[in-house]
N, C-alpha and C positions, 0 to 999 in steps of 0.2 A: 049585863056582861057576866057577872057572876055565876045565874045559871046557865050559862052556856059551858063556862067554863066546869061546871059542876058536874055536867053531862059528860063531856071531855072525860073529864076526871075517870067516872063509873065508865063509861065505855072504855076508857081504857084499864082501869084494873078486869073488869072482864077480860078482854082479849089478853091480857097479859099473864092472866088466870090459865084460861085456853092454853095460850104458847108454854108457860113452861108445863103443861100436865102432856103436852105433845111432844114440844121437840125439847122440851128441859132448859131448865138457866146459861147454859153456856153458849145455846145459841145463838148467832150473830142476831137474828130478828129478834130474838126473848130480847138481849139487851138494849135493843132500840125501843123496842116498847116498853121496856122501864125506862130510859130515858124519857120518854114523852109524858110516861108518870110523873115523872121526877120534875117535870118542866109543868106540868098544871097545877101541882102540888105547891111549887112554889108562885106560882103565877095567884093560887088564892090564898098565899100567907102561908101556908104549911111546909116552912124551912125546914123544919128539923126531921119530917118523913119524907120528904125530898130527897135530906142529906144522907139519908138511912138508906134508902131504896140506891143511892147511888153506889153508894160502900159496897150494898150488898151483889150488886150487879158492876162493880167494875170488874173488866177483865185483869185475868189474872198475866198475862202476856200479851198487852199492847202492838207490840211488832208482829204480833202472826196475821198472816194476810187475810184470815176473815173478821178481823176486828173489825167490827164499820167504822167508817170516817165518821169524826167528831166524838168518838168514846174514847178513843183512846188519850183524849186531855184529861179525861176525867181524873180526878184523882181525891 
């Protein structure tokens, strides 16, 4: 399970790589894909760059209507 989860991982820092040299950190998808970061990370023990990655990617205003659903808890 681990390396699946490994794979996860690196596929997703790639693509998350991608989204922000394209559409940048504030966009709605960039922060979904750190979020999923944020969730493999912690899924193989890595709390504390989980918890980093999500700091760095919460949005800055929650209530604006392209926040995705389920970020805007984040905090």
């Amino acid at each position: 399970m681990n390396s699946r989860l490994a794979l996860a991982r690196r596929l997703n820092e790639d693509t998350l790589a991608n989204y922000q040299r394209v559409l940048g950190d504030d966009h709605p998808t960039t922060v979904i894909l750190a979020t999923n970061l944020a969730a493999d990370l912690d899924a193989l023990g890595r709390h504390a760059e989980a918890s980093k990655l999500r700091q760095q990617f919460r949005p800055q205003d929650p209530s604006r209507p392209d926040t995705p659903i389920g970020v805007s808890g984040i905090s």
